[in-house]
N, C-alpha and C positions, 0 to 999 in steps of 0.2 A: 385292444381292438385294432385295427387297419389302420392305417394311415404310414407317409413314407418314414422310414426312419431317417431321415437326412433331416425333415421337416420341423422349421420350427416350435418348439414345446414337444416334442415326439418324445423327447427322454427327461420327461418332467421341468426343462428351462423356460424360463418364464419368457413370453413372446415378447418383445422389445418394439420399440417404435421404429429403428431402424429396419428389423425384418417386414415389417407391413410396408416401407418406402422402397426398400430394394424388391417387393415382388410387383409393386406397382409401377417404377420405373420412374421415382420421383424424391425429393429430399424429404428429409425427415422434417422440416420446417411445413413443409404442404400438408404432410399428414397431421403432425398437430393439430393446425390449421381449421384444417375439414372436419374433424374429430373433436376439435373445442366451435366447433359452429362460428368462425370466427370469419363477421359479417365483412368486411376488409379482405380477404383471399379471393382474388381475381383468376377462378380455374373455370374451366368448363366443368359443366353440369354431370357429364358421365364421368368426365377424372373425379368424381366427387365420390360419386357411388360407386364408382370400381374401387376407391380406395376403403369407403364402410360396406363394401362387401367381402373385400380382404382380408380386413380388421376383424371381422365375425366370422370367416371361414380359418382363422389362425389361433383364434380363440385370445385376440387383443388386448389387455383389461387395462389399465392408468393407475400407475402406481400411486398411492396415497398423494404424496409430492405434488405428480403431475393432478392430480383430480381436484389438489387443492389451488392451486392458481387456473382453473377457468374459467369460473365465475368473474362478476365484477369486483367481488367484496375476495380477494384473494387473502387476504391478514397476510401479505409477503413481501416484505423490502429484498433489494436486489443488490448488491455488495460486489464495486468493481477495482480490483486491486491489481497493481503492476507486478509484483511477483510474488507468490504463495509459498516462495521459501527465504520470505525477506522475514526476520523475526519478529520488525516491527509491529510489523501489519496484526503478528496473530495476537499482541495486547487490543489495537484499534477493532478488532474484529469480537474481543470478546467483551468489551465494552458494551458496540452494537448487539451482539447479542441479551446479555444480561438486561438491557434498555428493551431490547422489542420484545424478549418474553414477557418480561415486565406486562405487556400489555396487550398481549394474546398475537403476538408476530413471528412470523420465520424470519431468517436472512438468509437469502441465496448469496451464494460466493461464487465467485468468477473471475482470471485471473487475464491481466490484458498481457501478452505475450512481449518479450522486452524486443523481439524482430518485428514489431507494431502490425502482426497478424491480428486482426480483431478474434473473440472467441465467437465462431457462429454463431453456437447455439444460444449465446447471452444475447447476441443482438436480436435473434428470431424471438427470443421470448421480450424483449424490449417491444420491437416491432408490434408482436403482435400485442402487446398490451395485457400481459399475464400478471404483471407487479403491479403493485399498489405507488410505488416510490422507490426511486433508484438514490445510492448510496456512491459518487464518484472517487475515489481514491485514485485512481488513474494518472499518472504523473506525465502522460505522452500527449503532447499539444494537439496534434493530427487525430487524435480516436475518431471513428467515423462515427460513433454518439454523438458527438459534438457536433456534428452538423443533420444527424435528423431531426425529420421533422412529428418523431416522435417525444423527441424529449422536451421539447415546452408544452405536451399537452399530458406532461404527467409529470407530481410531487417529487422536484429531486433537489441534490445537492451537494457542494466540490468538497470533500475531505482531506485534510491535510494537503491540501493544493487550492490554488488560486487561478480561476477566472476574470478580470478585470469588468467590473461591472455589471456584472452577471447579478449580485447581490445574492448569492447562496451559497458564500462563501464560508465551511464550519472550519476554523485554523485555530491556530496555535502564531506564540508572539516569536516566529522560527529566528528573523534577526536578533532576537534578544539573548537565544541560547548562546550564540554564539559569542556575542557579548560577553556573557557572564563566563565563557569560554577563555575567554583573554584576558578578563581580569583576572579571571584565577591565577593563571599564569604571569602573568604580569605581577601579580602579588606576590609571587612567589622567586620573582628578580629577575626574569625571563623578557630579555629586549625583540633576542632575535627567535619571533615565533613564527612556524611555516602551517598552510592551510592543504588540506587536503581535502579538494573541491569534489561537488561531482559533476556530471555533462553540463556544460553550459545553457541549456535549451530549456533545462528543465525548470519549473517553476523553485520547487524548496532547492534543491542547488544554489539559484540563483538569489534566493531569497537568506540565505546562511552564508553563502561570500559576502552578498550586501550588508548583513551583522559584524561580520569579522572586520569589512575594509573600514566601515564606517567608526568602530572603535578601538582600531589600530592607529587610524587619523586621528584622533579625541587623546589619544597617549603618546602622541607623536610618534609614534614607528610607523616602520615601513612595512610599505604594502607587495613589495617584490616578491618575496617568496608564497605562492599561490600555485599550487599544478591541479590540472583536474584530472582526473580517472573514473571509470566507470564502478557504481553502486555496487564493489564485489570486493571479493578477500585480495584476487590479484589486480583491480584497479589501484587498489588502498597499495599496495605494496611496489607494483611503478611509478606511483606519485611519489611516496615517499621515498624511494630509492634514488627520484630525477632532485627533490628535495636536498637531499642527503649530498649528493652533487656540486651546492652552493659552495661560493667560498667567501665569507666564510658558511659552515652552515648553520640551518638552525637550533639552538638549543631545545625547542618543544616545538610540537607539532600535533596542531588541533585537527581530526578528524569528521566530518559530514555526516559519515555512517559507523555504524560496531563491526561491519564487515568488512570496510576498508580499513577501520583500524586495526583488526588482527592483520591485514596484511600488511600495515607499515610497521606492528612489532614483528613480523619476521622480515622485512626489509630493513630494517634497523639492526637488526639482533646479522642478518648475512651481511651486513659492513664493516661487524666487527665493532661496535657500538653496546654500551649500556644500557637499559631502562630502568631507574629515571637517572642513573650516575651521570651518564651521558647526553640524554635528551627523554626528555618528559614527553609524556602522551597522553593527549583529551579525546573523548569521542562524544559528539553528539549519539543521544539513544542508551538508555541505563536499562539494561533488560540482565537477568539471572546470570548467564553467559559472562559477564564481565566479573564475576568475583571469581571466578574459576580459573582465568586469564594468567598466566604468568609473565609478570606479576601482576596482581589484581589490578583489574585499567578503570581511575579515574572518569567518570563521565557526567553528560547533564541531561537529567531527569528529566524529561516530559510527560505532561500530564494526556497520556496516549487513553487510559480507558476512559478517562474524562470526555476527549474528543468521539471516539465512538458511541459513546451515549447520548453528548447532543446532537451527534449527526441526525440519529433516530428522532431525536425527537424535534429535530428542524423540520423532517420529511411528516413525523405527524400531527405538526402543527397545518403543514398547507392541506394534509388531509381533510382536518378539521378547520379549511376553509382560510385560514389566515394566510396573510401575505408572505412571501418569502424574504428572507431575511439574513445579513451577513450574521456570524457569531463568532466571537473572540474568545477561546476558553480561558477565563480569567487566573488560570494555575499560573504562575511563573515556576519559571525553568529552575533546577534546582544542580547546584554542584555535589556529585558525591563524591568524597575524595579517597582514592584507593592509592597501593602501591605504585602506581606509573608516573607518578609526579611529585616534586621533591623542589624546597628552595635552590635554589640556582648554587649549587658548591655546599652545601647540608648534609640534612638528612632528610628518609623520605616523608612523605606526609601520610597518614594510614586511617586518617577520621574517617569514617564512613556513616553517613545519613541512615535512619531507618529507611528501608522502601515501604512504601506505600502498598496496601493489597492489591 
């Protein structure tokens, strides 16, 4: 039949929310908005209907997704994570998931930008109150979630990060990996051990140098060798590079991330340096990636899909009315010992732990 062919759906694509916003002359958050009756939208009366007259003249529809969160009763946690190409996260994510199907739930994923851009369209649906319970992973102090004043009047809670007093806090015992980081090494005749921190600011950064200095002090070594870099393959490898610097320097070097520590095995390996003949290597975070590693990297295990499951079920416990509540996932941290680390002048050490499903 007629109609332009430039025009939305005209070549069978499905009409978008964005194309009803841009012929209205308005963001995509207002049309939502209008379109979920969403009693909170402060617009005038004919932007209301010029916008469900657009909507029905473009032939508009809401994709399942969207049709499913605009009720009150959405079945939809909302999942806010600092980078969606951290490996970490995609165990902590499949945890939450495997928990909220469990029990008739979505989880929306949303990724908070590391240049601390908030994601719009996460906070519009925040805002307007489309989740049932938000899921924080979010590692940047400043999120502007954190100071609406939509999130104490809705089920949430801090994952793998900590708010001070907040009391909804779902973690992990992060100082203690790094503990068991040291001793290993240390058992292994390793005095002079170097830390490869991440941003100072950040919560679990901050909370995994506090493990390390704290039982570095407890074994009387020093705390000197400490550099920080950012949560990436090339942070890990200027730390360990300004590390590598010391004099003397160190014989192992415990990593924060698996991302920084592939980059302190090629900052190690471009010094002209061994692994582990020359200097051993730890990485907090034991994900598939590390047996593949040349040579396979040593790390410590966390109980990451353990964490995504109580987070869910922290968020559906306040559903069903109860108070909010810290939780401690009771797994301790586990060393698996791979190729990267070796007694101090030996041979290497190559036990490797079952992993856990």
């Amino acid at each position: 039949m007629g109609g332009r062919p430039d025009a939305p759906g005209a070549r069978g694509d499905r009409v978008r929310l964005i194309d009803v916003a841009r012929r209205c002359g308005v963001t995509k958050s207002v049309v939502s908005r209008v379109l979920n009756d969403d009693p909170t939208l402060n617009v005038r009366p004919e932007t209301r209907r010029r916008i469900r007259a657009v909507a029905l003249e473009l032939g508009y529809r809401a994709h399942a997704g969207a049709r499913a969160l605009a009720g009150a009763k959405a079945r939809a946690l909302a999942l806010l994570i600092p980078d969606v190409g951290n490996p970490v996260y995609s165990r902590i994510i499949r945890g939450a998931y495997r928990r909220a199907r469990q029990h008739g739930y979505v989880v929306l994923l949303a990724e908070d930008p590391a240049d601390d851009e908030a994601d719009e369209s996460f906070a519009d649906l925040v805002e307007a109150g489309r989740v049932d319970g938000l899921l924080i992973a979010s590692a940047h102090p400043a999120h502007p979630l954190l100071s609406s004043p939509r999130l104490a009047r809705i089920p949430h809670v801090f994952v793998n990060r900590e708010v001070p007093g907040s009391g909804r806090n779902i973690g992990m015992d992060l100082p203690a990996a790094s503990a068991a980081a040291v001793r290993h090494l240390h058992g292994l005749g390793h005095r002079r051990i170097g830390l490869v921190s991440g941003p100072g600011e950040l919560q679990p950064a901050a909370a995994r140098e506090r493990g390390f200095v704290a039982e570095m002090v407890d074994l009387g070594l020093g705390t000197d060798r400490i550099v920080r870099g950012a949560f990436s393959e090339e942070g890990g490898a200027a730390a360990a590079a300004q590390l590598l610097r010391a004099d003397p320097p160190p014989t192992a070097v415990y990593c924060s991330t698996l991302g920084q520590a592939v980059g302190a095995l090629h900052a190690i390996r471009a010094g002209g340096l061994r692994i582990p003949e020359d200097v051993s290597v730890v990485s907090y975070d034991d994900l598939p990636l590390a047996d593949y590693l040349e040579p396979p990297l040593t790390t410590v295990a966390m109980p990451l899909l353990e964490l995504g499951a109580a987070a869910v079920d922290a968020v559906l416990a306040q559903l069903a009315g109860a108070p909010p509540a810290d939780v401690a996932i009771p797994v301790p941290p586990a060393i698996v010992e791979r190729g990267s680390t070796r007694v101090l002048g030996g041979l290497p050490t190559t036990k490797a732990r079952p992993r856990r499903p």
